[in-house]
BALOBA-1460 file (C-alpha; in Angstrom, 3 decimals):
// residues 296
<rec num="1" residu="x" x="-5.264" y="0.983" z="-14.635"/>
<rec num="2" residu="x" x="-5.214" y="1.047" z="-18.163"/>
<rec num="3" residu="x" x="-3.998" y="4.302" z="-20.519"/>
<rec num="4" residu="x" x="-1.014" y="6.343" z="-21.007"/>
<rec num="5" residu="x" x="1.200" y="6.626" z="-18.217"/>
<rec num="6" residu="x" x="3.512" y="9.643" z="-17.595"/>
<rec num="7" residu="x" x="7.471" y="8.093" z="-18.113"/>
<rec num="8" residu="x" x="9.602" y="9.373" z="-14.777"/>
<rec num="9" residu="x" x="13.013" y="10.501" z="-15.267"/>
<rec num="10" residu="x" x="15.704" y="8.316" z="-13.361"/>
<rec num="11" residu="x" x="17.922" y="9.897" z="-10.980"/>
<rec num="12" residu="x" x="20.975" y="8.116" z="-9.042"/>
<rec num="13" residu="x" x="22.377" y="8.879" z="-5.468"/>
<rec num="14" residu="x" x="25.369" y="7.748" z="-3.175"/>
<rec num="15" residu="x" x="24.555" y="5.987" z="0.007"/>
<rec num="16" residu="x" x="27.040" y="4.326" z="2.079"/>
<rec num="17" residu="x" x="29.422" y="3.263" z="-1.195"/>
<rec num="18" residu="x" x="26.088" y="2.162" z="-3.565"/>
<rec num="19" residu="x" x="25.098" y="4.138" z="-6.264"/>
<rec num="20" residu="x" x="21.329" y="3.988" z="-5.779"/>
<rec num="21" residu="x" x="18.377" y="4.608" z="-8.219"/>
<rec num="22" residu="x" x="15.231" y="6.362" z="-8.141"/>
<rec num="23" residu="x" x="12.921" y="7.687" z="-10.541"/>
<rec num="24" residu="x" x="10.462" y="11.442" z="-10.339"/>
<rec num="25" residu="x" x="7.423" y="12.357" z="-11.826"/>
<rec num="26" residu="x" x="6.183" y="15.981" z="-11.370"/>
<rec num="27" residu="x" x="7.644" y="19.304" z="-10.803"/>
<rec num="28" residu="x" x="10.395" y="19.847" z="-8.336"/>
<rec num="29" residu="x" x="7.888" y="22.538" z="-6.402"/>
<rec num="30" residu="x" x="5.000" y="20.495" z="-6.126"/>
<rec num="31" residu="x" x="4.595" y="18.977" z="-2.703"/>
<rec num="32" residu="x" x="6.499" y="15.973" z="-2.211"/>
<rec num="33" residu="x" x="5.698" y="12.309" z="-1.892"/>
<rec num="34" residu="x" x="8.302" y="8.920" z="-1.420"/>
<rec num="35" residu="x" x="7.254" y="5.616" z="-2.253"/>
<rec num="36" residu="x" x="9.256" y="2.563" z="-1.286"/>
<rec num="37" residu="x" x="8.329" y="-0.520" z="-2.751"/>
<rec num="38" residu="x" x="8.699" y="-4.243" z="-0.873"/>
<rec num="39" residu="x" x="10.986" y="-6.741" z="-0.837"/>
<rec num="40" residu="x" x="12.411" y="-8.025" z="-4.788"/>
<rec num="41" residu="x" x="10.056" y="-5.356" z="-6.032"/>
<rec num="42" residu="x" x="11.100" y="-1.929" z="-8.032"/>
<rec num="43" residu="x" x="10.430" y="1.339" z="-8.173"/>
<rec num="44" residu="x" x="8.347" y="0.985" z="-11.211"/>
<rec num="45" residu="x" x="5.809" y="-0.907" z="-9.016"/>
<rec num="46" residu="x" x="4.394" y="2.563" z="-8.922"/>
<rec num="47" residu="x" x="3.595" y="3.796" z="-12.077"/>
<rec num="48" residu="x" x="-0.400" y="3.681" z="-11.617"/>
<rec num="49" residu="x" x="-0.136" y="5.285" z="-8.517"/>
<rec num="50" residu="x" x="2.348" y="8.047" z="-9.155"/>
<rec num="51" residu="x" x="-0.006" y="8.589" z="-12.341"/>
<rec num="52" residu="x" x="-2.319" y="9.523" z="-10.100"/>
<rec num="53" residu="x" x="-0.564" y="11.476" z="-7.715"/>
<rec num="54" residu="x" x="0.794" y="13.499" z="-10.488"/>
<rec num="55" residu="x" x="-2.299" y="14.253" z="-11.415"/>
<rec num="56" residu="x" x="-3.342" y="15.395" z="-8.300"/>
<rec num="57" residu="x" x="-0.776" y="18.096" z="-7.909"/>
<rec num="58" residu="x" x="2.661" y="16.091" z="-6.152"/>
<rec num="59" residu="x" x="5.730" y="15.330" z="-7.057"/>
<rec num="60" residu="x" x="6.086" y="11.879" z="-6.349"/>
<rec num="61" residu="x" x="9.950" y="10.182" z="-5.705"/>
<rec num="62" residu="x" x="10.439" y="6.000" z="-5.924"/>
<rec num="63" residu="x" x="14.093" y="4.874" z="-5.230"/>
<rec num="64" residu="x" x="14.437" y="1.298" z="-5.629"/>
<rec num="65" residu="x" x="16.332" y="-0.216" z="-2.755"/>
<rec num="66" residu="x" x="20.049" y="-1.387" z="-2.594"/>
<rec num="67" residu="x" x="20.009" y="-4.601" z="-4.459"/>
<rec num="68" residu="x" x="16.920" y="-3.910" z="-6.228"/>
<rec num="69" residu="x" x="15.476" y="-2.541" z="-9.478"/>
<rec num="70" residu="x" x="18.355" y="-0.528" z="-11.305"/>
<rec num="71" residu="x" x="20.387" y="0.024" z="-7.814"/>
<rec num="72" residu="x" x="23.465" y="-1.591" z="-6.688"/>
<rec num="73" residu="x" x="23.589" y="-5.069" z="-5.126"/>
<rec num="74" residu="x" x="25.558" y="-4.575" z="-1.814"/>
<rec num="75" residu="x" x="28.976" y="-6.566" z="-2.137"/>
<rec num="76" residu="x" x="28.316" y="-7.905" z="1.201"/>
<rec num="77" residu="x" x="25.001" y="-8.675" z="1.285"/>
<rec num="78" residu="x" x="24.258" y="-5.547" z="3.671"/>
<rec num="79" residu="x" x="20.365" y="-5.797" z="3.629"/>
<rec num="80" residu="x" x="19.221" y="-5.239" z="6.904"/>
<rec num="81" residu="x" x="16.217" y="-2.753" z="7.894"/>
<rec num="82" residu="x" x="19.077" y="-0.403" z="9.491"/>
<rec num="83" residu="x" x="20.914" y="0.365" z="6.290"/>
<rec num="84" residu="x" x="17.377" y="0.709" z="4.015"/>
<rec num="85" residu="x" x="16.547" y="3.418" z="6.651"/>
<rec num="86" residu="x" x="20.291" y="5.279" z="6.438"/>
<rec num="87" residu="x" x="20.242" y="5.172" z="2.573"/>
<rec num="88" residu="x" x="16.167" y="6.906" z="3.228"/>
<rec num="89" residu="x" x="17.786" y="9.326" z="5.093"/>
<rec num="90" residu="x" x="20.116" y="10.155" z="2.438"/>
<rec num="91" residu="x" x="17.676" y="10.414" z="-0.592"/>
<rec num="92" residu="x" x="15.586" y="12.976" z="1.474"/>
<rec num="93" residu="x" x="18.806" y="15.003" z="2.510"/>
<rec num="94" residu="x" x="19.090" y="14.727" z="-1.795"/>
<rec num="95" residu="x" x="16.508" y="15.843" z="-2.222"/>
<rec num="96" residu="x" x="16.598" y="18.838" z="0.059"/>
<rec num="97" residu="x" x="12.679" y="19.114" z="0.808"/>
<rec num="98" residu="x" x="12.157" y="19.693" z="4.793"/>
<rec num="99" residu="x" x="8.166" y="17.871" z="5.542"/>
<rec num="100" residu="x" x="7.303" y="15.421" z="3.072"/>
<rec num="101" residu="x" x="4.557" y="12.111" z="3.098"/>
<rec num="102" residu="x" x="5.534" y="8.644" z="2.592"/>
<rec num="103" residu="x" x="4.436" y="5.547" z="1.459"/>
<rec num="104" residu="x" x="5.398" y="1.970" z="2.005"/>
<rec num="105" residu="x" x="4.315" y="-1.447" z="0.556"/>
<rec num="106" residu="x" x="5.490" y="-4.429" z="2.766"/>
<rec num="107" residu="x" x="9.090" y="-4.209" z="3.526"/>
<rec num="108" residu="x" x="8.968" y="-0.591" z="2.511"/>
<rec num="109" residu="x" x="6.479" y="0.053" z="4.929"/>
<rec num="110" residu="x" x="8.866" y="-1.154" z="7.526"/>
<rec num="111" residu="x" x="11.049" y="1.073" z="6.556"/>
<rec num="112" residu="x" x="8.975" y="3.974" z="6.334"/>
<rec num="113" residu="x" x="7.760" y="3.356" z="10.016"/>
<rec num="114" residu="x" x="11.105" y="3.347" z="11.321"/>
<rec num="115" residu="x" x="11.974" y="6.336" z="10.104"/>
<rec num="116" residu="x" x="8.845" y="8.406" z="11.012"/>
<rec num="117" residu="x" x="9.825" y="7.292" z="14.279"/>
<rec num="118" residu="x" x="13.386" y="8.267" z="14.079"/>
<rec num="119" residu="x" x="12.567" y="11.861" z="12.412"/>
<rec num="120" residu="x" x="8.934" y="13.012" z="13.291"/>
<rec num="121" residu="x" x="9.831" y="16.418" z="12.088"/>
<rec num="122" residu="x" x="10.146" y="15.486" z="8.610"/>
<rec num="123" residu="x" x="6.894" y="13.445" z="7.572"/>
<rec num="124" residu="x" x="3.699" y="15.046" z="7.059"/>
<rec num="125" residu="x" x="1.841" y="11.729" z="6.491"/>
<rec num="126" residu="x" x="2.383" y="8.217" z="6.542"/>
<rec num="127" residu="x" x="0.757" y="5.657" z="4.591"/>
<rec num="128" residu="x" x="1.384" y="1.911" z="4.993"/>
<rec num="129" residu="x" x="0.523" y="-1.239" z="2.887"/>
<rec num="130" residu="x" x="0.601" y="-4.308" z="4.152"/>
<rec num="131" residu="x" x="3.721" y="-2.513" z="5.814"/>
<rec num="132" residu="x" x="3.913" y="-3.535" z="9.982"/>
<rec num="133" residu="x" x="6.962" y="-6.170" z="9.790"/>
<rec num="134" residu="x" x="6.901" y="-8.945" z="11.927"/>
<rec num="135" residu="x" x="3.790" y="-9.406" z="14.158"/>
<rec num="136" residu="x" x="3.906" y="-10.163" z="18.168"/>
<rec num="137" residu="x" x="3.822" y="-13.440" z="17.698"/>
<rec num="138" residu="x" x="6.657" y="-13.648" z="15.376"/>
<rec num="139" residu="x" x="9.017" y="-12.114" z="18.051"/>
<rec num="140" residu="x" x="7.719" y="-14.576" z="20.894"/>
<rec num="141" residu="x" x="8.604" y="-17.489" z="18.117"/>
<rec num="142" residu="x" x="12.088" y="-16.066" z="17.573"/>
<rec num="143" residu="x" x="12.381" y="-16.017" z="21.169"/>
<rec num="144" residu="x" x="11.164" y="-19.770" z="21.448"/>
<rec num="145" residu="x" x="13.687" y="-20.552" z="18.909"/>
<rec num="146" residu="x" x="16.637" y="-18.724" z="20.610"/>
<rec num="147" residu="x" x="19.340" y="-16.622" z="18.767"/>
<rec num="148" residu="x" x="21.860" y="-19.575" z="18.335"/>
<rec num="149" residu="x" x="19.294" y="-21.961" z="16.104"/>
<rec num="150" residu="x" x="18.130" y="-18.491" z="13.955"/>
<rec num="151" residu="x" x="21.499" y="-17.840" z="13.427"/>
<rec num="152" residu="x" x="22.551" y="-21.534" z="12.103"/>
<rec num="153" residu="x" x="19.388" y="-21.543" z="9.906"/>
<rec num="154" residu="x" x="20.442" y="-18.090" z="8.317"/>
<rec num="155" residu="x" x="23.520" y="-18.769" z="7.668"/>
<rec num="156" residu="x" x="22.643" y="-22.252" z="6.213"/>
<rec num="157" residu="x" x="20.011" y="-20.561" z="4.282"/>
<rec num="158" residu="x" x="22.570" y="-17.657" z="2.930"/>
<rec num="159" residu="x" x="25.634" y="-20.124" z="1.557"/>
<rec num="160" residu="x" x="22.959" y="-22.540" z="0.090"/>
<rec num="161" residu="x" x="21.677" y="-19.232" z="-1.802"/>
<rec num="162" residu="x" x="25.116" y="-18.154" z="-2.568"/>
<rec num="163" residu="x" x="26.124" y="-21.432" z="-4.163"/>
<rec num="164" residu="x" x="23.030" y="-21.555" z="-6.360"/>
<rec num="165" residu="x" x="23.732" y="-20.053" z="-9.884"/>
<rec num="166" residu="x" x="21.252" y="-17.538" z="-10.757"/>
<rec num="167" residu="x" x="18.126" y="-18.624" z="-12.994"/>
<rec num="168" residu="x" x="18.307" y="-17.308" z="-16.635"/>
<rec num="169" residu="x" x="15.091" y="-16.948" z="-18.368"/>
<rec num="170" residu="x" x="15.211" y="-17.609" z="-22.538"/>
<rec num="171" residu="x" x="12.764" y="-14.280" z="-22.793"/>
<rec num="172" residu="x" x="11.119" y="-11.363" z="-20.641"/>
<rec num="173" residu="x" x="8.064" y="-13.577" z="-21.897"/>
<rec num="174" residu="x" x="8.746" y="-16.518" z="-19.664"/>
<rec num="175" residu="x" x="9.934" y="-14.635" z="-16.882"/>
<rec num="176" residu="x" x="6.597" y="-12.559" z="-16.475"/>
<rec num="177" residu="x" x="5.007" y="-16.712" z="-17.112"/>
<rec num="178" residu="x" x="6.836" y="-17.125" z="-13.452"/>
<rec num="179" residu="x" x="5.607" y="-14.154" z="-11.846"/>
<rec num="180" residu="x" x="2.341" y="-14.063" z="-12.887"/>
<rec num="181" residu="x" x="2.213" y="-17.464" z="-11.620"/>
<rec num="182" residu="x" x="3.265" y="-16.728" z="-8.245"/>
<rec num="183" residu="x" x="0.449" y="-13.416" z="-8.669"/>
<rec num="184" residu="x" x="-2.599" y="-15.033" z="-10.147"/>
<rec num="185" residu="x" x="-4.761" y="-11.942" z="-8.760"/>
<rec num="186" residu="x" x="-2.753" y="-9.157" z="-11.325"/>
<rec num="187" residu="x" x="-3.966" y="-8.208" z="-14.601"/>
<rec num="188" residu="x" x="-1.734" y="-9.263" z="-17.760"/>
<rec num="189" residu="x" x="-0.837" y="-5.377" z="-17.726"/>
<rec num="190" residu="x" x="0.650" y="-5.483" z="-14.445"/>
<rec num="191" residu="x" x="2.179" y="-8.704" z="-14.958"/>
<rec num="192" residu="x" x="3.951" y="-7.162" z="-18.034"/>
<rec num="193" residu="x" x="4.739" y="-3.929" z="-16.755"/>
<rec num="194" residu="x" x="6.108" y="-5.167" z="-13.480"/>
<rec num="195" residu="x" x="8.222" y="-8.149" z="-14.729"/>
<rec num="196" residu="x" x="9.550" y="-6.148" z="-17.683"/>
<rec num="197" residu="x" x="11.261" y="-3.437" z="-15.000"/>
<rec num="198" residu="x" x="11.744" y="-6.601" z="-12.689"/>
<rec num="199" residu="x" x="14.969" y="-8.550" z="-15.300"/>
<rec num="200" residu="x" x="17.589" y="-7.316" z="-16.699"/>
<rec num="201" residu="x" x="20.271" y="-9.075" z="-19.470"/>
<rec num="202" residu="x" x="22.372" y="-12.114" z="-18.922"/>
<rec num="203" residu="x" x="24.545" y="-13.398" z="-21.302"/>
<rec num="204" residu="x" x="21.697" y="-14.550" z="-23.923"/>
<rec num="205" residu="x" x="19.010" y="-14.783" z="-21.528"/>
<rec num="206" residu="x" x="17.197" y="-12.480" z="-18.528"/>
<rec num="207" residu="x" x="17.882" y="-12.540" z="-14.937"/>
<rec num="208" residu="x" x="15.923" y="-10.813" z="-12.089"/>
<rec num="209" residu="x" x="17.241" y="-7.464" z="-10.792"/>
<rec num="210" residu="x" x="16.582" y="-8.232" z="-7.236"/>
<rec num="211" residu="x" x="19.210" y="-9.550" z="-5.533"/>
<rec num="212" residu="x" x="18.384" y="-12.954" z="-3.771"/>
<rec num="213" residu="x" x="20.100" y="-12.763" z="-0.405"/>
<rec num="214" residu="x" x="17.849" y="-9.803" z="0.068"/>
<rec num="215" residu="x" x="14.849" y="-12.870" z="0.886"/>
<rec num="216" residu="x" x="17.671" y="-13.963" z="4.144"/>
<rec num="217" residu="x" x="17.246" y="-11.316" z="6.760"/>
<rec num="218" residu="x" x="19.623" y="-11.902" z="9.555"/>
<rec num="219" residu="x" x="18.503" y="-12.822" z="13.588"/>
<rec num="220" residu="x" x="19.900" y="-9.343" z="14.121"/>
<rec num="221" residu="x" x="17.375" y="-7.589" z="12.170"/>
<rec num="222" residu="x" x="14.044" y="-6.138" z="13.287"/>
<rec num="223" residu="x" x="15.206" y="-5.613" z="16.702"/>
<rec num="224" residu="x" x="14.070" y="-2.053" z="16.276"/>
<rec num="225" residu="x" x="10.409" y="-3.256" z="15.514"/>
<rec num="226" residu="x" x="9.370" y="-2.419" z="19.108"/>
<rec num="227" residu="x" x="6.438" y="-0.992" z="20.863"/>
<rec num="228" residu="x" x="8.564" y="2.116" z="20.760"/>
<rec num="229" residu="x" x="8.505" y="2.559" z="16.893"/>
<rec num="230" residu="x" x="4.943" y="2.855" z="17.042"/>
<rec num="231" residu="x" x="4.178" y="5.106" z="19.649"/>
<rec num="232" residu="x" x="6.632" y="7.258" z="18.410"/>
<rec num="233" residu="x" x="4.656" y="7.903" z="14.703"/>
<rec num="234" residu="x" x="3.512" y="11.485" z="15.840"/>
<rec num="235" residu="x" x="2.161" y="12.085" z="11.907"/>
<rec num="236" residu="x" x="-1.737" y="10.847" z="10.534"/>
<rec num="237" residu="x" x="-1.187" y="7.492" z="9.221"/>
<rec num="238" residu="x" x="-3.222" y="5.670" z="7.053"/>
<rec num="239" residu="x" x="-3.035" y="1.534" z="7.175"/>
<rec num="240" residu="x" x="-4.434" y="-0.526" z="4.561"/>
<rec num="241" residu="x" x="-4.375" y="-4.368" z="4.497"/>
<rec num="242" residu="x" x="-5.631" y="-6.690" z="1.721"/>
<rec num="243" residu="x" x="-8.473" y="-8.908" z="3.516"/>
<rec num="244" residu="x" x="-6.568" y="-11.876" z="2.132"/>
<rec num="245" residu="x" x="-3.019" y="-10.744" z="3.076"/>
<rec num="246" residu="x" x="-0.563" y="-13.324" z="4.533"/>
<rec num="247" residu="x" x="0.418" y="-10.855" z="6.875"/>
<rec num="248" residu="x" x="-0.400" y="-11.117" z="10.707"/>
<rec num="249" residu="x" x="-3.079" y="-8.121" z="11.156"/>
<rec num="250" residu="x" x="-1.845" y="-5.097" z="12.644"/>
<rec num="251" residu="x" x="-5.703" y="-4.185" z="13.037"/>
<rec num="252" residu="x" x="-6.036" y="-6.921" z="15.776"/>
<rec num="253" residu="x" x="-2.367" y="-7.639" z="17.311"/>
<rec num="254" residu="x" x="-2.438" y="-4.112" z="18.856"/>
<rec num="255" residu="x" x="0.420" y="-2.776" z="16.809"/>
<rec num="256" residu="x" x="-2.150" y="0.335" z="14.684"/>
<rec num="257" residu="x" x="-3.540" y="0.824" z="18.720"/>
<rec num="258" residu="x" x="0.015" y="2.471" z="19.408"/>
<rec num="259" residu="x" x="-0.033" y="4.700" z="16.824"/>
<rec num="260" residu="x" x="-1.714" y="8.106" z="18.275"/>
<rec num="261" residu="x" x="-3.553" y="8.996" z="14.794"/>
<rec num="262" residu="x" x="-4.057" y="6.117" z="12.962"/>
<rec num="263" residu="x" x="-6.627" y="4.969" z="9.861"/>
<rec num="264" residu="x" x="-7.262" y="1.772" z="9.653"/>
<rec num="265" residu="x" x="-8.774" y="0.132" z="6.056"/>
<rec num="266" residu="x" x="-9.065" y="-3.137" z="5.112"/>
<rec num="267" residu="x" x="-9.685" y="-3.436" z="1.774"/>
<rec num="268" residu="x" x="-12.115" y="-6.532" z="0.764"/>
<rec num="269" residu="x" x="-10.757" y="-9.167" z="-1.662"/>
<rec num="270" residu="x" x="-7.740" y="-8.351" z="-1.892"/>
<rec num="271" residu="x" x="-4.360" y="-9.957" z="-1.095"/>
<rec num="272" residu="x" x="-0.563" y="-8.333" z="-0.277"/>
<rec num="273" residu="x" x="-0.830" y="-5.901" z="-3.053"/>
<rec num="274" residu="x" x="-4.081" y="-4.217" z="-2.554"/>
<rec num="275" residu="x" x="-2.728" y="-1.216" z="-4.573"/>
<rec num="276" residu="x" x="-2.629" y="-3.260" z="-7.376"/>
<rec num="277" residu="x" x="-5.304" y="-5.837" z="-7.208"/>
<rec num="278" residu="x" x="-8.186" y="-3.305" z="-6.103"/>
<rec num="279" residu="x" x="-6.501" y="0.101" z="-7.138"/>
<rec num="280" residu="x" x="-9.633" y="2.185" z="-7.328"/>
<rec num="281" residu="x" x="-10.300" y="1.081" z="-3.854"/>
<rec num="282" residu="x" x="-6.680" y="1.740" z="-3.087"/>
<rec num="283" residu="x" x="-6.906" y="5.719" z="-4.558"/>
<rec num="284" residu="x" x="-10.574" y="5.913" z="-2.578"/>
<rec num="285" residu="x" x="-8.963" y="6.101" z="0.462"/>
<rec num="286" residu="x" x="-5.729" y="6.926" z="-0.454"/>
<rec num="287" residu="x" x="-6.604" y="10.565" z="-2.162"/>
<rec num="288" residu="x" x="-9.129" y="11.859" z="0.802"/>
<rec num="289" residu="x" x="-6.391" y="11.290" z="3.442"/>
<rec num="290" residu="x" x="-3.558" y="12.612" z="1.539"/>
<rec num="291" residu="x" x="-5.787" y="15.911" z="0.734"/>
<rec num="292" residu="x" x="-6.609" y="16.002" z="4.140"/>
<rec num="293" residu="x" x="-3.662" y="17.831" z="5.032"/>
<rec num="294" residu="x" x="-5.489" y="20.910" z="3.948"/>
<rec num="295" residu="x" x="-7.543" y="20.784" z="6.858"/>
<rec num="296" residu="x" x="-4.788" y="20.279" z="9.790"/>
């Protein structure tokens, strides 16, 4: 992952009142690709793979989500997987390309998933990282919990969040000390790279982009993660977990099963950022299904 890396130009876009980022690599005819990146990530998160991509022949399109990266914070704290998936649908209709592939790390993948479902018409492929939402299980603890106690605890959670003032770092230095120490499995590249597009100015110090609330997802949200999302994924997807993710496995709860053409990888020794932590694993299976598309 080391070398020269092609800079992307950044491009801006309206979506329900935010002015929202993204950034391009490639030429506007090559075939298209969208990556969305996880939660209090960035769009710059891809920069090794878009390299890549690039230099395989696409055009390759990262927005970072509304209160992320170099996009708006929403004024109300409208995170929810609903809106994410409206303000997709508006960077494609941007964008003005009719069949496209997409890719999504964690949160993004969620995203992504939802709307293949919504709009089979539009994605050519679908790959996701560490990218199924919340497993079975989750759901039948939400349900154990009830909708009253979630809601107290989220709400408890947000104003607690909201009353806490933001922390200011003295350098970009120390705040890539913090991250790396939450990421002990990423190179001192990555760790430099990503934190360095992850702050932006304060006063005298450095603050991170992301906004906060965006870690305080509402009892509301997810409903749409159904049975039904899955089955309706009518494109080949490709699913790759780290074989130390956090995540409950998709590969085993029956979730990939729904999907009616679905890879599954696991890729060994890795964690929740497999792209990162074993990327020329990542691109081994990554390129061949991607390229496949010649041969449907």
């Amino acid at each position: 992952m080391t070398g020269a890396r092609p800079e992307p130009q950044r491009r801006s876009f309206s979506s329900q009142g935010l002015e929202l980022s993204y950034v391009e690599w490639g030429e506007a005819d090559a075939p298209l690709i969208i990556l969305l990146h996880g939660s209090r990530d960035h769009a710059r998160s891809w920069d090794w793979t878009a390299a890549a991509l690039v230099g395989d022949g696409w055009r390759v399109v990262a927005p970072d989500l509304r209160g992320h990266g170099d996009s708006q914070w929403s004024p109300d704290s409208a995170y929810v997987t609903s809106y994410q998936v409206q303000d997709l649908a508006e960077l494609v209709d941007t964008l003005a390309v009719p069949r496209f592939s997409l890719i999504g790390h964690s949160f993004g993948g969620t995203v992504c998933a939802r709307f293949t479902a919504m709009f089979p018409e539009r994605v050519e492929r679908l790959v996701l990282i560490e990218g199924f939402g919340p497993a079975p299980e989750v759901f039948a603890m939400w349900n154990a919990q009830g909708s009253v106690a979630r809601s107290r605890q989220w709400l408890e959670a947000r104003r607690k969040a909201l009353a806490r003032p933001p922390q200011i770092f003295a350098s970009v230095e120390a705040a890539c000390a913090q991250f790396r120490a939450a990421n002990p499995d990423l190179s001192p590249e990555q760790v430099a790279h990503l934190g360095r597009h992850a702050v932006r100015r304060h006063g005298d110090g450095w603050v991170w982009k992301s906004d906060p609330q965006m870690k305080h997802f509402p009892p509301e949200d997810h409903y749409a993660e159904t049975e039904d999302v899955w089955r309706s994924i009518a494109c080949p997807t490709l699913a790759i977990r780290g074989s130390r993710g956090f995540l409950p496995n998709p590969f085993t709860d029956g979730r990939c099963e729904l999907i009616a053409d679905c890879r599954m990888v696991t890729i060994d020794d890795a964690g929740h950022w497999p792209h990162h932590e074993r990327f020329d694993d990542f691109l081994g299976e990554l390129m061949p299904f991607l390229n496949a598309k010649a041969m449907t």
